[in-house]
ChimeraX commands (.cxc) that place a marker at each C-alpha (Angstrom):
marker #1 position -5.41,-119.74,-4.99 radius 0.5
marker #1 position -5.06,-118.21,-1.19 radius 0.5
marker #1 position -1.68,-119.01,-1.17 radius 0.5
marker #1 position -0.75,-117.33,-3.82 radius 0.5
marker #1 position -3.31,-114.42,-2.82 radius 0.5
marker #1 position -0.83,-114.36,0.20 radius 0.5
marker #1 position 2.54,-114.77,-1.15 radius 0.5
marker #1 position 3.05,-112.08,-3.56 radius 0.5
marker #1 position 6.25,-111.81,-4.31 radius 0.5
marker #1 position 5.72,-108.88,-6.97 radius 0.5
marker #1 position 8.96,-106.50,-7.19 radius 0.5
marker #1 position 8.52,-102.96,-5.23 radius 0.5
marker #1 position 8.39,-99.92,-7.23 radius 0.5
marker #1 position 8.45,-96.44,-6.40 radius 0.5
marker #1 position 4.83,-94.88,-6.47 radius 0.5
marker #1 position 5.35,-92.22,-8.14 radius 0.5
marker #1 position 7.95,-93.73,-10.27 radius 0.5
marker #1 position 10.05,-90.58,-10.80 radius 0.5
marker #1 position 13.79,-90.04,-11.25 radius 0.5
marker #1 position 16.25,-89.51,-8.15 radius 0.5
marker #1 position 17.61,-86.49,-10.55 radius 0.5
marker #1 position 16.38,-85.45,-13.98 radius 0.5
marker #1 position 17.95,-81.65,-14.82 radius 0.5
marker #1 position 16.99,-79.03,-12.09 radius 0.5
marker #1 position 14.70,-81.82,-10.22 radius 0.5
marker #1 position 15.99,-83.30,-7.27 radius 0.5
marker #1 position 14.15,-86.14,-6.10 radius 0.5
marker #1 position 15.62,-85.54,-2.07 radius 0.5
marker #1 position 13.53,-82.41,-2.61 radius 0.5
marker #1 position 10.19,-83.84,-2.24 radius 0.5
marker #1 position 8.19,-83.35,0.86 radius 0.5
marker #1 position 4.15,-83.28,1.56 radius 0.5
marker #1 position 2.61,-80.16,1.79 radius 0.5
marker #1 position -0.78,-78.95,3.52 radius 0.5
marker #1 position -3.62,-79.25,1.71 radius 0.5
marker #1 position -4.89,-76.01,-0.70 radius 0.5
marker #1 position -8.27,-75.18,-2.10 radius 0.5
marker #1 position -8.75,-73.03,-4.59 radius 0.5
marker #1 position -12.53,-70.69,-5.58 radius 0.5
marker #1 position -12.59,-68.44,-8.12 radius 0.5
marker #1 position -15.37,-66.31,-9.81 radius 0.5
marker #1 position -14.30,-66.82,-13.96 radius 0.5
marker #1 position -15.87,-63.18,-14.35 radius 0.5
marker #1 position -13.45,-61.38,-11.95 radius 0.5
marker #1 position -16.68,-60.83,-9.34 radius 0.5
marker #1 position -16.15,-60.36,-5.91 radius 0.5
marker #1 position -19.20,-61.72,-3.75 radius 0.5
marker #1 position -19.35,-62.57,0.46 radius 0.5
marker #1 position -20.93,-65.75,-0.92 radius 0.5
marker #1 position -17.29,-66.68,-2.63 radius 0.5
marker #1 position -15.49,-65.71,0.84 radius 0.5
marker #1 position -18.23,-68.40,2.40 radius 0.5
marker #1 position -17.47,-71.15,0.63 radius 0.5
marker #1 position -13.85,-70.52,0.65 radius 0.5
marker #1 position -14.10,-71.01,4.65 radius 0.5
marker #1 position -16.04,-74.23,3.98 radius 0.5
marker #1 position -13.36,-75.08,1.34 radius 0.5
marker #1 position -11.08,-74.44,4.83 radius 0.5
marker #1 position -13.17,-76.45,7.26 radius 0.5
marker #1 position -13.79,-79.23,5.49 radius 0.5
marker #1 position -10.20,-80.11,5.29 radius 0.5
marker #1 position -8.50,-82.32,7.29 radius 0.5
marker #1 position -4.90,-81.57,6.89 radius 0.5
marker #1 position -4.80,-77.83,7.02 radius 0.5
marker #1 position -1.52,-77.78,8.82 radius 0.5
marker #1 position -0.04,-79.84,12.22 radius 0.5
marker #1 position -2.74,-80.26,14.96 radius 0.5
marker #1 position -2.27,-80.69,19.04 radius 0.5
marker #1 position -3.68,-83.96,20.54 radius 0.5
marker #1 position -6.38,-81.53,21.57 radius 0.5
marker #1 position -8.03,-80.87,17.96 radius 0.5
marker #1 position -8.11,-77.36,18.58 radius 0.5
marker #1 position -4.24,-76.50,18.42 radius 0.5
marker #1 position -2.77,-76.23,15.10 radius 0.5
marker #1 position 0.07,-74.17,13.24 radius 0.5
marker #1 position -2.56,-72.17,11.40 radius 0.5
marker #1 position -4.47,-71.87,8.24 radius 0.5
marker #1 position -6.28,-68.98,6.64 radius 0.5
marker #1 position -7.38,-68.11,3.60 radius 0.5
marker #1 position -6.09,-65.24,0.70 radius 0.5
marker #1 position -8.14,-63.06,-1.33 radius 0.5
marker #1 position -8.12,-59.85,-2.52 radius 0.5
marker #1 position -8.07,-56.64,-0.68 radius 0.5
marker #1 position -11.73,-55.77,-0.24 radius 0.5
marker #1 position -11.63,-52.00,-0.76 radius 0.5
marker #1 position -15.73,-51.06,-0.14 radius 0.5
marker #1 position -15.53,-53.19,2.69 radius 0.5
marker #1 position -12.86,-51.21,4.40 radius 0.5
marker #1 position -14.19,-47.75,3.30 radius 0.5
marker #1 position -17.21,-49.34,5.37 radius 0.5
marker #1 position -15.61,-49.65,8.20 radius 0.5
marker #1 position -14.01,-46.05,8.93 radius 0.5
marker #1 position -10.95,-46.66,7.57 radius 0.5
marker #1 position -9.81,-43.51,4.75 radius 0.5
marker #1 position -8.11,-45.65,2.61 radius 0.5
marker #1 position -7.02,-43.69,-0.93 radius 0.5
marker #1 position -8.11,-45.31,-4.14 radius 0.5
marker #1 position -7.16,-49.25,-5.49 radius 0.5
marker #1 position -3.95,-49.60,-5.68 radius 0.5
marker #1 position -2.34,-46.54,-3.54 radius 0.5
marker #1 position -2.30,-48.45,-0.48 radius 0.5
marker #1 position -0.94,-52.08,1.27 radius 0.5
marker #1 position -2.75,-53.75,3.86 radius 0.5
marker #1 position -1.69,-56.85,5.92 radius 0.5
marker #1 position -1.40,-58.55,9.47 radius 0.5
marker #1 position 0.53,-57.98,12.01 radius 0.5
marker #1 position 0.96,-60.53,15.20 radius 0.5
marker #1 position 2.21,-58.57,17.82 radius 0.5
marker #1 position 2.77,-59.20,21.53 radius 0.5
marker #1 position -0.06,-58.52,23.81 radius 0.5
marker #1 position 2.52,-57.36,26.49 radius 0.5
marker #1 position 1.98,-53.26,26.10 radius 0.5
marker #1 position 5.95,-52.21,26.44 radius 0.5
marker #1 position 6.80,-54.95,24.01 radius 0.5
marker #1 position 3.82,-54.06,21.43 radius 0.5
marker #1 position 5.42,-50.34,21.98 radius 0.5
marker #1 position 9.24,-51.40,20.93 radius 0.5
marker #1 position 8.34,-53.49,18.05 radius 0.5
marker #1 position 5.72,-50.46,16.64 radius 0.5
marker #1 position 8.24,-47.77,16.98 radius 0.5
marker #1 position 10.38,-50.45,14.57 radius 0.5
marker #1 position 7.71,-51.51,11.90 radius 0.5
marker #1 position 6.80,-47.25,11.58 radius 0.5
marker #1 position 10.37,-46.53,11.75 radius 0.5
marker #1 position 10.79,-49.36,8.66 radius 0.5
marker #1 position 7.94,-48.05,6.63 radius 0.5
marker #1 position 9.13,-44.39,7.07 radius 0.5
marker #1 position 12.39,-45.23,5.73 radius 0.5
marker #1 position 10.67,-46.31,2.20 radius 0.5
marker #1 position 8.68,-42.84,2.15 radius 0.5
marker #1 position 5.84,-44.17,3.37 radius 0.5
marker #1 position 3.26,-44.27,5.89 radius 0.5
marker #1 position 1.58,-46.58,8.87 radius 0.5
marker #1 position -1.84,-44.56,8.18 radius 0.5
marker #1 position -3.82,-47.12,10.23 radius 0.5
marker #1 position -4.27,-49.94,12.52 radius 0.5
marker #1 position -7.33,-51.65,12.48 radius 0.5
marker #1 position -7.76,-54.40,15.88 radius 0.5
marker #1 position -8.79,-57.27,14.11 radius 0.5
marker #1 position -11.68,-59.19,15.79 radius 0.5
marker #1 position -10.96,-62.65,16.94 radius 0.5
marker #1 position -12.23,-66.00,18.67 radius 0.5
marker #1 position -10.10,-66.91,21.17 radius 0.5
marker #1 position -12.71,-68.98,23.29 radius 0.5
marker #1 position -12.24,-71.80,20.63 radius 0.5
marker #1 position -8.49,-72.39,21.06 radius 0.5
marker #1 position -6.86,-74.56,22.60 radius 0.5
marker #1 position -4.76,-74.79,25.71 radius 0.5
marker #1 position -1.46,-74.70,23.97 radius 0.5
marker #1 position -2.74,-71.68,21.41 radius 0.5
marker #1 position -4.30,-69.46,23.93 radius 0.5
marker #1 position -1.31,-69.21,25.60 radius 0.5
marker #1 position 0.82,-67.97,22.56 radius 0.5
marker #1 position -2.11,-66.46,21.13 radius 0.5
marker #1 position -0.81,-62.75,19.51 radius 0.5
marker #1 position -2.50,-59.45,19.48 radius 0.5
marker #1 position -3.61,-59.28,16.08 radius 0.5
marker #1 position -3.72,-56.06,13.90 radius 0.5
marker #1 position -4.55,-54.99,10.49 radius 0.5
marker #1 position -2.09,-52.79,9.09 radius 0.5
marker #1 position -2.67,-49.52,6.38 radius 0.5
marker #1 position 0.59,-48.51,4.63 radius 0.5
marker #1 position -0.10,-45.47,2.49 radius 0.5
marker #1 position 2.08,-42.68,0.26 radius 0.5
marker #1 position 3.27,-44.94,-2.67 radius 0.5
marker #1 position 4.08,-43.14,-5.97 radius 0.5
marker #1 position 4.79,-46.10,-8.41 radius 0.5
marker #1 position 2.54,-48.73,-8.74 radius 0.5
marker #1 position 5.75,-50.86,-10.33 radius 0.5
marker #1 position 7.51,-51.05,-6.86 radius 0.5
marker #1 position 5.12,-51.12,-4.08 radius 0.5
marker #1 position 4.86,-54.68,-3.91 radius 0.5
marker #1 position 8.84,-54.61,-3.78 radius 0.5
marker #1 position 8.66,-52.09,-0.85 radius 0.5
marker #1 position 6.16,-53.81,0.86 radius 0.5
marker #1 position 8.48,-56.78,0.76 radius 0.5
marker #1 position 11.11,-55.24,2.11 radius 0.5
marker #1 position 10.19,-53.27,4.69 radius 0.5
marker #1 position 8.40,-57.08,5.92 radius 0.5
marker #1 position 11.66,-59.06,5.73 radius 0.5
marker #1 position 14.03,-55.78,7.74 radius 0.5
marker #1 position 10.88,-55.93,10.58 radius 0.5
marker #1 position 11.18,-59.44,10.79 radius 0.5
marker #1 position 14.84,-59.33,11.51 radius 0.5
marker #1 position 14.63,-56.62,14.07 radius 0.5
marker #1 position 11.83,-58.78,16.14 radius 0.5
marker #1 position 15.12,-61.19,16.02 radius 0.5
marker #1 position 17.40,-58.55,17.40 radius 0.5
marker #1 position 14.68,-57.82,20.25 radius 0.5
marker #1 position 14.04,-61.23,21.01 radius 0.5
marker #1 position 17.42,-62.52,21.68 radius 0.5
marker #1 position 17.49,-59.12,24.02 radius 0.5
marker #1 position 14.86,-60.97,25.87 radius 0.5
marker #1 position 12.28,-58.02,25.32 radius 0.5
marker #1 position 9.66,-60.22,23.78 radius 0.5
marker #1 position 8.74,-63.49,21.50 radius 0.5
marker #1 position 9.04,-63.04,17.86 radius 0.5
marker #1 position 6.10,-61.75,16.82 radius 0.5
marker #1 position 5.80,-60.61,12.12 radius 0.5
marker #1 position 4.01,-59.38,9.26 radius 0.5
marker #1 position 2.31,-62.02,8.03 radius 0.5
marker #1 position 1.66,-60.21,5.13 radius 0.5
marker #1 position 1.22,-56.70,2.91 radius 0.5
marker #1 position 0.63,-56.40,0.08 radius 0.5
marker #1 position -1.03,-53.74,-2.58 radius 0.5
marker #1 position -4.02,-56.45,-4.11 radius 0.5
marker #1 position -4.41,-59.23,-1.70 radius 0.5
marker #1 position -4.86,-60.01,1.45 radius 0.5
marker #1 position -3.95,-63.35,3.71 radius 0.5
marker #1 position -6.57,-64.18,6.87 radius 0.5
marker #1 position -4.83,-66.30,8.47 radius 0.5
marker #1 position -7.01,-67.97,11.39 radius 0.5
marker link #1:1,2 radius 0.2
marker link #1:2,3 radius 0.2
marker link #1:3,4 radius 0.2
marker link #1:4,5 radius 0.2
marker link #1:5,6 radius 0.2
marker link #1:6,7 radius 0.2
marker link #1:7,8 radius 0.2
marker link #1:8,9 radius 0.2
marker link #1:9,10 radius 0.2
marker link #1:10,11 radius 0.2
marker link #1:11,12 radius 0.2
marker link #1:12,13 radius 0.2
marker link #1:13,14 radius 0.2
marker link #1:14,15 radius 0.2
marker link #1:15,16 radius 0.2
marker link #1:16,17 radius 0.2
marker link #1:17,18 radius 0.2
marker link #1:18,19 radius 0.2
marker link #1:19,20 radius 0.2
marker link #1:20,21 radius 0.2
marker link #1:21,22 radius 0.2
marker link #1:22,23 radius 0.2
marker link #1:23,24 radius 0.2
marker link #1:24,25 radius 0.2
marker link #1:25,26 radius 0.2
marker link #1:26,27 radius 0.2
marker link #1:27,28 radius 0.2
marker link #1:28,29 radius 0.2
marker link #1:29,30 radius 0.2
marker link #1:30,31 radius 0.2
marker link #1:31,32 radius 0.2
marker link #1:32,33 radius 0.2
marker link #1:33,34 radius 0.2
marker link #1:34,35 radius 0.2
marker link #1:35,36 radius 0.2
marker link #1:36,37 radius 0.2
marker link #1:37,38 radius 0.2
marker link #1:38,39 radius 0.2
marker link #1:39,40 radius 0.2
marker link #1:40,41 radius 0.2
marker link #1:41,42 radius 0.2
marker link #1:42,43 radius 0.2
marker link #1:43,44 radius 0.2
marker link #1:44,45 radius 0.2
marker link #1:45,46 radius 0.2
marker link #1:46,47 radius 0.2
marker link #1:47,48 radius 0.2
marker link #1:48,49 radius 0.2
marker link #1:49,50 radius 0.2
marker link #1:50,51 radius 0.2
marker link #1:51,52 radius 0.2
marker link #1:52,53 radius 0.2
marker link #1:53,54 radius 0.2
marker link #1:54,55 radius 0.2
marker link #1:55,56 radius 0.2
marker link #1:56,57 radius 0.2
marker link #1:57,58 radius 0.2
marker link #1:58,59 radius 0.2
marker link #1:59,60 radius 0.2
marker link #1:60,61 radius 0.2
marker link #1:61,62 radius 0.2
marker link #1:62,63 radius 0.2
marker link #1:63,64 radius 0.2
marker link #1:64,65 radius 0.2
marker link #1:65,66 radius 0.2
marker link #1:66,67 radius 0.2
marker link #1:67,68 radius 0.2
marker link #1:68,69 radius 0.2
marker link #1:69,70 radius 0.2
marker link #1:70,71 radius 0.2
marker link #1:71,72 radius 0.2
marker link #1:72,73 radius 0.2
marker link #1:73,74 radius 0.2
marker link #1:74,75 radius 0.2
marker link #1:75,76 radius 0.2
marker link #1:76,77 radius 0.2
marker link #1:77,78 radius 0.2
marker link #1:78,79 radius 0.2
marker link #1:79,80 radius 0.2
marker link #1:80,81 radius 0.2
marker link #1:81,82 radius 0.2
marker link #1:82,83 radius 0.2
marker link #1:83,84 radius 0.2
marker link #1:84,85 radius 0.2
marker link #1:85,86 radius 0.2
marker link #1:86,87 radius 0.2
marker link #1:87,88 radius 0.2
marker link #1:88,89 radius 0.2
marker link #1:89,90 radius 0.2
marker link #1:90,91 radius 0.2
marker link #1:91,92 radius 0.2
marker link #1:92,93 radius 0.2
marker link #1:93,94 radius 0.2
marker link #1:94,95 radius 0.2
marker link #1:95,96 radius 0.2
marker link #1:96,97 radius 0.2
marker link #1:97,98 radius 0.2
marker link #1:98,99 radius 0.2
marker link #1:99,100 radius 0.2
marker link #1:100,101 radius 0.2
marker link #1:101,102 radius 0.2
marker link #1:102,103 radius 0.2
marker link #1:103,104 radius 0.2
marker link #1:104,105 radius 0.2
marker link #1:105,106 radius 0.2
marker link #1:106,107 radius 0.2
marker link #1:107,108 radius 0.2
marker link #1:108,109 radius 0.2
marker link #1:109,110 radius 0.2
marker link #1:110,111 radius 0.2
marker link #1:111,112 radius 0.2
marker link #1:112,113 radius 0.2
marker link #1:113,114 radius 0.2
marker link #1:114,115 radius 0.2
marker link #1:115,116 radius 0.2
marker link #1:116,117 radius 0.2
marker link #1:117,118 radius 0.2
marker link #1:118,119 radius 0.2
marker link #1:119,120 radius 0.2
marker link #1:120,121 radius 0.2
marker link #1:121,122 radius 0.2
marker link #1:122,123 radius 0.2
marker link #1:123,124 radius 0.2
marker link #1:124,125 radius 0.2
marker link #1:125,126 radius 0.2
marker link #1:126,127 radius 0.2
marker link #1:127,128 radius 0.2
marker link #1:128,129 radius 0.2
marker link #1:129,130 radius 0.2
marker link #1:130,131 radius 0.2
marker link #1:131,132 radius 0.2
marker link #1:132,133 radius 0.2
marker link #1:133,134 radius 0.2
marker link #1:134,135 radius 0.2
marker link #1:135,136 radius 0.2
marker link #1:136,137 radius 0.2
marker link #1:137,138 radius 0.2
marker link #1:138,139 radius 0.2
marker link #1:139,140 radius 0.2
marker link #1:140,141 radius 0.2
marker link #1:141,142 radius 0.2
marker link #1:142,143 radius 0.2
marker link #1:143,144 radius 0.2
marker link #1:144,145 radius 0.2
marker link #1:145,146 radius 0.2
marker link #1:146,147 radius 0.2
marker link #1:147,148 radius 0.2
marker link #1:148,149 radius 0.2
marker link #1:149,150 radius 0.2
marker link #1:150,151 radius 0.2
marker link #1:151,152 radius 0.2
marker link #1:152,153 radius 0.2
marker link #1:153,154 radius 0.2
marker link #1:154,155 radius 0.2
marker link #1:155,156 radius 0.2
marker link #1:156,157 radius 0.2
marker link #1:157,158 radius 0.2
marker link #1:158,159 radius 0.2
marker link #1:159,160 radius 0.2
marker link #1:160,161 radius 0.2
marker link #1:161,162 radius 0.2
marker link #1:162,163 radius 0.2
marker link #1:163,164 radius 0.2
marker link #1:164,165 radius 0.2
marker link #1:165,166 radius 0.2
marker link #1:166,167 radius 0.2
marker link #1:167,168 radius 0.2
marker link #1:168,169 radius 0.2
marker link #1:169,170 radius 0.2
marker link #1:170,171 radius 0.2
marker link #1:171,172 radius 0.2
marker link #1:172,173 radius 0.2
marker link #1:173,174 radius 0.2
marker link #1:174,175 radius 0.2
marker link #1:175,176 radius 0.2
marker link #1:176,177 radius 0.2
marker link #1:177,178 radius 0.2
marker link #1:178,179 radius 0.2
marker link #1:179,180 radius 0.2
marker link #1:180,181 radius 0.2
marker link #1:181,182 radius 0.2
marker link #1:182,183 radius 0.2
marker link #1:183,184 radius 0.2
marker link #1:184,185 radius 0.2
marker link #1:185,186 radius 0.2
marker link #1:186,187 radius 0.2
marker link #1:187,188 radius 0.2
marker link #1:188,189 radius 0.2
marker link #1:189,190 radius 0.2
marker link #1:190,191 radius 0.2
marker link #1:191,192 radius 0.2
marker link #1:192,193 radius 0.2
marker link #1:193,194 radius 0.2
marker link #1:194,195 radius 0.2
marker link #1:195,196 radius 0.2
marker link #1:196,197 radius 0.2
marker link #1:197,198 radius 0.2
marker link #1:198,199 radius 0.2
marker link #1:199,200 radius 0.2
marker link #1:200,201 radius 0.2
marker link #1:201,202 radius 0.2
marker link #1:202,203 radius 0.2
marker link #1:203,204 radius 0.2
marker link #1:204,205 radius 0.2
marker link #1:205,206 radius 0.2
marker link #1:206,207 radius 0.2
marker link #1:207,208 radius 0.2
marker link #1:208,209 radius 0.2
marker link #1:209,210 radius 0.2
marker link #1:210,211 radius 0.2
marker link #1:211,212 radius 0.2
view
């Protein structure tokens, strides 16, 4: 009986036993992922209590994304929700009414001549889609908990406001684009050796990404 406990000659098969190719799927495709968690209220309601548990949700997993020998260097993880519009009337910050404005985050060199350049390109950007950089909000942050590695590439980290938006139907598609000709002008200025590449993490019109 333990010999044949210890002898199994049973043929290998693939876990997952899917196809190499099978229409659009290609099997060469497949790669792991980070781990997601998903909370939602079924009513639509927004509550600080949902926002807890969604950074327990974050804690409590272990493979949120790569992580330093150190535990406390990683390649970030965060958590999206939607934009929290009383919240940010709350804080100051004249924001129009749902839906008339795009908020995201901006990492952004600490050095203050390089923070300048990329600025005058990300207003410069929005202006060009009729719009405006109506705020800047300095987003509060930890750093005492990072590590070694982190702290020294740690960004300056900014909230942005982007108002003036006259169609609903393409904001999002604005938005998008003025992100993706930023992020290839922080190319241009990098390879000029004015500063690291530094982006808009996000922006968008209903939803915002924390990342952490």
């Amino acid at each position: 009986m333990k010999q044949e406990l210890f002898n199994n000659k049973t043929k290998a098969e693939d876990y997952q036993r899917q196809p190499k190719q099978l229409g659009l799927y290609e099997a060469s495709h497949e790669h792991d992922a980070c781990g997601v968690g998903m909370l939602v209220n079924i009513q639509g309601g927004k509550s600080h209590e949902l926002v807890d548990s969604a950074l327990k949700v974050l804690e409590n997993m272990r493979h949120r994304g790569a992580e330093g020998a150190d535990n406390k260097t990683g390649d970030g993880a965060g958590i999206m929700l939607q934009i929290p519009h009383e919240f940010i009337l709350l804080q100051g910050i004249p924001v129009p009414e749902k839906g008339k404005y795009g908020t995201g985050l901006l990492f952004l060199p600490k050095d203050g001549k390089d923070q300048a350049v990329i600025l005058s390109v990300i207003i410069e950007e929005i202006e060009k889609e009729g719009l405006t950089l109506m705020h800047l909000r300095n987003v509060p942050t930890c750093p005492e908990i990072l590590g070694e590695a982190a702290l020294a590439n740690e960004p300056d980290i900014k909230q942005i406001f982007i108002t003036g938006f006259t169609e609903s139907e393409t904001a999002d598609r604005k938005l998008y684009i003025i992100r993706k000709r930023i992020e290839l002008q922080s190319v241009y200025w990098q390879s000029r050796g004015y500063f690291e590449r530094k982006y808009i993490k996000s922006a968008k019109l209903d939803s915002v990404c924390c990342k952490i």
